[in-house]
N, C-alpha and C positions, 0 to 999 in steps of 0.2 A: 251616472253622471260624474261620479269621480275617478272613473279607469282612468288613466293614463298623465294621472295627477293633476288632474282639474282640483280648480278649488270651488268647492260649491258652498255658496250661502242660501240657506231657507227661512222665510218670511210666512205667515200668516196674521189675518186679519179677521176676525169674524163681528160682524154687526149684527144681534141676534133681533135688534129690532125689527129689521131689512128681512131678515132669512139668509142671510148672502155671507160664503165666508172665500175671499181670497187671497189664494196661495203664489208665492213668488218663487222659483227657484232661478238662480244665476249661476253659469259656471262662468268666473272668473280666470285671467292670467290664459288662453287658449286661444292660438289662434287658427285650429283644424276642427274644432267639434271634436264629438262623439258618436259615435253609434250605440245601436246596441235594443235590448228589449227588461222590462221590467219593473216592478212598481215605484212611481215617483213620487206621490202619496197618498196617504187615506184618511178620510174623516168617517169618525165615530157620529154619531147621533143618537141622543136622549130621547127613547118618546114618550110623549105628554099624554095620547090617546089615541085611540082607537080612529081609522080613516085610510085617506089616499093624498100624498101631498105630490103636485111634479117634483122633480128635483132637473133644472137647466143646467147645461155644460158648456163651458167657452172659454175662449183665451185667444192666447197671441204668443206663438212659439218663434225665433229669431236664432240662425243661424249666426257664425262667427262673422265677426262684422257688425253686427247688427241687422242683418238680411234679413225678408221674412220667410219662414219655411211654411210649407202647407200640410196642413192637419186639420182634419175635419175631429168633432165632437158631435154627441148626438145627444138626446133627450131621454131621460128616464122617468120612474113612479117611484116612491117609496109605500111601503101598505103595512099597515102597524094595524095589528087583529088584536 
């Protein structure tokens, strides 16, 4: 997200009540995008016990401008033995 001297701000938010933690990245000052491939971030997780929890994936990705770009996300499990 920062090649080509983008300035990137990153935000997170976790509500551990919810289960729900969201993450915000912005690249700032760019009026072409980016391309490219690679990790944009990761969460850790504590586990408490033993089980199967789902884990949901979503968002809202926006091209320069504010455009919306299309990216699908899909559903996982996590499994703590």
């Amino acid at each position: 997200m920062s090649s080509g001297g983008g300035t990137v701000t990153f935000a997170q938010q976790v509500d551990a009540t919810s289960g729900r933690v969201d993450i915000t990245l912005t690249r700032s000052g760019d009026a072409a995008g980016v391309s490219g491939d690679g990790m944009l971030a990761s969460v850790v997780f504590d586990a408490v016990g033993s089980g199967i929890s789902p884990l949901g994936l979503g968002g809202v990705v926006t091209g320069p401008g504010g455009q919306p770009a299309p990216v699908q996300f899909g559903n996982a499990s996590i499994t703590v033995r």
